[in-house]
N, C-alpha and C positions, 0 to 999 in steps of 0.2 A: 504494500500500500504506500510507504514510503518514495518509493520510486517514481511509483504513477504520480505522486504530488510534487515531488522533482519536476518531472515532466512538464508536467500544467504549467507548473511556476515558472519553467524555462519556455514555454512556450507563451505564456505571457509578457513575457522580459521581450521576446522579440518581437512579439506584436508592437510593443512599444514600440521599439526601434523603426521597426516598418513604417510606424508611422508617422516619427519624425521624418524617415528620410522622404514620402510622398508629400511631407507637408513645404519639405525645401524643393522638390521637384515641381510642387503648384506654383511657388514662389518664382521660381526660374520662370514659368512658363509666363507666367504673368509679363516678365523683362523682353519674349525674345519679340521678333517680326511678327504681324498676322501671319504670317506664310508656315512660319514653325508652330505659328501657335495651336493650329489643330495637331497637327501631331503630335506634341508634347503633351496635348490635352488624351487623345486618344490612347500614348500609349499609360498616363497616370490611370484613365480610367478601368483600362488591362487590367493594370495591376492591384487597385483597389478591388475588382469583381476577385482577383485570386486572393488579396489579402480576406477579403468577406468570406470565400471558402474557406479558408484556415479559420477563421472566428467560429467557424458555424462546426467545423470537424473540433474545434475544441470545448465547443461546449457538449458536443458530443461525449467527450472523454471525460468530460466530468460527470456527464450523466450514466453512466456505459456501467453496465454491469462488471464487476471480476472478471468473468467470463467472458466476457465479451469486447474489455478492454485491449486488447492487444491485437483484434480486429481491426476496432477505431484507431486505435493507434498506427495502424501500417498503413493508414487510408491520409490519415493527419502527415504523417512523414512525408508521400508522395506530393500531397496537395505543399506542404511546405518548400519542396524540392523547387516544385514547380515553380510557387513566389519567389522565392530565394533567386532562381532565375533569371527572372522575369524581372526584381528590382535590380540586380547586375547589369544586365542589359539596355534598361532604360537607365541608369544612371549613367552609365557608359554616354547613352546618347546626349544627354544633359550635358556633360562638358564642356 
């Protein structure tokens, strides 16, 4: 049980994070050209629909049976993977 509240906790820590660095990415988006500015818009919005999947797979895991945690957990991993991603790459284009 220890573990899986590790977990949570760590995966609230990054949520955090996540969403400082989307809240400096609005911010940029706000500075560049019209011409960038949809696509910096489009791709923060990417990444907000994948950071809302990870919110949504961890409230899962809070909810998740014993049994059934390590399910939700391999599900949370992937969708994490996936954000984790998805903010590399758009930060990358942020530059």
């Amino acid at each position: 049980m220890e573990k899986r509240n590790l977990y949570i906790e760590k995966i609230e820590a990054n949520l955090a994070q996540y969403n400082a660095k989307l809240a400096e990415m609005r911010a940029k988006a706000a500075e560049v050209q019209a011409d960038m500015k949809l696509e910096y818009l489009n791709q923060i919005e990417k990444v907000e629909k994948m950071r809302d999947n990870v919110k949504d797979k961890h409230e899962q895991l809070q909810q998740a049976s014993e049994s059934a945690w390590e399910d939700v957990k391999s599900g949370t991993e992937k969708a994490w993977n996936e954000l984790t991603e998805a903010v590399d790459k758009a930060t990358h284009r942020f530059k």
